[in-house]
C-alpha positions as CSV (number, residue, x, y, z in Angstrom):
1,X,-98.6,23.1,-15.3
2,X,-96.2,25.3,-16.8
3,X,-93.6,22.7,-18.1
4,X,-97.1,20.6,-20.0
5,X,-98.3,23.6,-21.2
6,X,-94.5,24.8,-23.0
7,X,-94.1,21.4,-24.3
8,X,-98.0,21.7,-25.8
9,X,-96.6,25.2,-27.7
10,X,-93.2,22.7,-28.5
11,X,-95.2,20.1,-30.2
12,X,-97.3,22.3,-31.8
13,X,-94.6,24.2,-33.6
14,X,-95.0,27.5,-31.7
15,X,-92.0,27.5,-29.6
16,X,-88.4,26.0,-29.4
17,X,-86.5,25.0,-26.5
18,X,-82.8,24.4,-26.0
19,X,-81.3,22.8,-23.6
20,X,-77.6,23.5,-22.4
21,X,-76.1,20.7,-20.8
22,X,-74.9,22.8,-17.3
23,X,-75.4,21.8,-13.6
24,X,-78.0,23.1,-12.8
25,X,-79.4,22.4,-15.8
26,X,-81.1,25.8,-18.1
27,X,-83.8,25.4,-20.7
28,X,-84.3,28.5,-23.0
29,X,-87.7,29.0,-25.3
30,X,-88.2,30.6,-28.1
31,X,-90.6,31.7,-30.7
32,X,-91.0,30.1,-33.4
33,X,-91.4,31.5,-37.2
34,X,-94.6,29.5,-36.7
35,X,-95.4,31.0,-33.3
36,X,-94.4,34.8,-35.0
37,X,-97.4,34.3,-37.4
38,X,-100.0,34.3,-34.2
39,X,-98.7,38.0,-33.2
40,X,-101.2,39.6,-35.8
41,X,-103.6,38.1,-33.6
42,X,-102.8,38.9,-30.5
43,X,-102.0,42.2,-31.5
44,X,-105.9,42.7,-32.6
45,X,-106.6,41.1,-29.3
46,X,-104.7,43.7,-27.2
47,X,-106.3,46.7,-29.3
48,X,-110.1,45.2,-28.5
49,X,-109.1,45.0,-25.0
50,X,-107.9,48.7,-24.8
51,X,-110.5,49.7,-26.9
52,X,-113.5,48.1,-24.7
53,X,-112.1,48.5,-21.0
54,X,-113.8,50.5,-18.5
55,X,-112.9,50.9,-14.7
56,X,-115.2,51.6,-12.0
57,X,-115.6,53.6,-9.3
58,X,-112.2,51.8,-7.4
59,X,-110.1,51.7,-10.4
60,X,-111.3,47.9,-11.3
61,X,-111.1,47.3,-14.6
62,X,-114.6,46.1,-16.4
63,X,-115.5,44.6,-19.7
């Protein structure tokens, strides 16, 4: 699930993998400059999620 869902963010643009050519083999990712232009928005995400969480009586965290 992992590997389908970084070569998704590959196609798309988001990401960039490299692969070095070692036994056992290593794959890096990266962002992209494409994939840096979606951190305004996950930024805004984060700060609505800070702003609107609430935690109950057991230290659960509600919405």
């Amino acid at each position: 699930m992992l590997t389908k869902q970084l070569r998704e963010l590959e196609k798309d643009g988001l990401i960039t993998r490299i692969i070095y050519p070692e036994i056992p083999p290593r794959v890096e990712y990266f962002i992209s400059e494409k994939g840096k232009t979606v951190m305004p928005v996950l930024d805004a995400m984060f700060k609505w999620g800070q702003e609107n969480m609430t935690f109950d009586e057991e230290g659960n965290v509600s919405y």
